[in-house]
N, C-alpha and C positions, 0 to 999 in steps of 0.2 A: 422211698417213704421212710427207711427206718433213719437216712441221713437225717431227713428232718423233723424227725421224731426226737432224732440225740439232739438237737437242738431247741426243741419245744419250750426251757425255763427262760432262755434269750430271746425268744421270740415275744414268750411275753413279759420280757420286762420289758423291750422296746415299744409295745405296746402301752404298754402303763405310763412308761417314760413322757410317749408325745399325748398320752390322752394328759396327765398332770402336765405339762408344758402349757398342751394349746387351751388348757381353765384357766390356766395364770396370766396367758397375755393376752385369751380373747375379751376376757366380762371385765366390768368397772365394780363387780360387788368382793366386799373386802372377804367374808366368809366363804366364796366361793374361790378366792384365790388361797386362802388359808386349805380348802380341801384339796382344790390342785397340788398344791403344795407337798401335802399329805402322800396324797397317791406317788405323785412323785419322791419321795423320798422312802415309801417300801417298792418302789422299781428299783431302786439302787440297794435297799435291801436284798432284798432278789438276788442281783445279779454277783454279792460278795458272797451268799449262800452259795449260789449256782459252781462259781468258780471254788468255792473253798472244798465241796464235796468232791472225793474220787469213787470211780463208779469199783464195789467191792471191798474199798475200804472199811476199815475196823477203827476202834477209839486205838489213840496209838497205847495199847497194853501193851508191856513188852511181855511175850509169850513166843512158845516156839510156832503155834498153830498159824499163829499171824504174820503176813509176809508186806500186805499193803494198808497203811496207815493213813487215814486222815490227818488233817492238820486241824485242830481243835482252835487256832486264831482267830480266825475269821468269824465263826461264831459265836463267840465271845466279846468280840470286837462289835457287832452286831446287834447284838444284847443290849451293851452298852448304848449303842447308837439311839437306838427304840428308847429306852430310856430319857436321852437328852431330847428324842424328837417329839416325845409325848409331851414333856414338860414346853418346848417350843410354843407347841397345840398350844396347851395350858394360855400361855404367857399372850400369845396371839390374841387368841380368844378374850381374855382380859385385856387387851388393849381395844379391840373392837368394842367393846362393849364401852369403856373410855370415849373413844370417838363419838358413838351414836350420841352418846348422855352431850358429849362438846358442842354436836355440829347435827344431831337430830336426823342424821342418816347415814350411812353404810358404800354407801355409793360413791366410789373414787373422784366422780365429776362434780358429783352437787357438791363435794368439802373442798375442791378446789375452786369452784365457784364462789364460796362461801371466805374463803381466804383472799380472793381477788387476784390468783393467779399469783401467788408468792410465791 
């Protein structure tokens, strides 16, 4: 049990992984693939956390007391990530809203419909 206990923050990134996967290629509605999306991109959050943390680890201080150091990259790098992905959301979001006002609905089909299969 406690094996897969050490492993618990993989397990559910995997999970997150295919739940955002299977929104994105099951539905034809554009914000629902925008949230797919979403989820899917804090699973991979996750898992640079996951891997970046050492179990007992310290901020790397240099001190005598301190023997095991994290490596502070990863979440920083991470930071950053959330950052651009937020702003994605953003940018998304505003182009959904674009689409509706062009083509009067949201729905992957009716705008290809609407195009005549371009």
């Amino acid at each position: 049990m406690t094996e897969v206990m050490s492993h618990f923050n993989y397990l559910v990134v995997v999970v997150l992984m295919m739940i955002g996967f299977y929104i994105v290629i099951s539905g034809s509605n554009l914000v629902k693939k925008v949230v797919g999306l979403s989820i899917f991109q804090v699973s991979v959050f996750l898992l640079y956390i996951s891997m970046g943390k050492i179990i007992g680890g310290t901020a790397p201080i240099l001190d005598d007391r301190f023997t095991v150091y994290s490596n502070p990259l990863p979440h920083v790098l991470i930071l950053t990530a959330i950052v651009v992905g937020v702003a994605t959301t953003a940018l998304a979001g505003a182009l959904i809203v674009r689409i509706n006002e062009a083509y009067g609905s949201i729905e992957e089909d009716e705008i290809y419909r609407q195009d005549g299969d371009a």
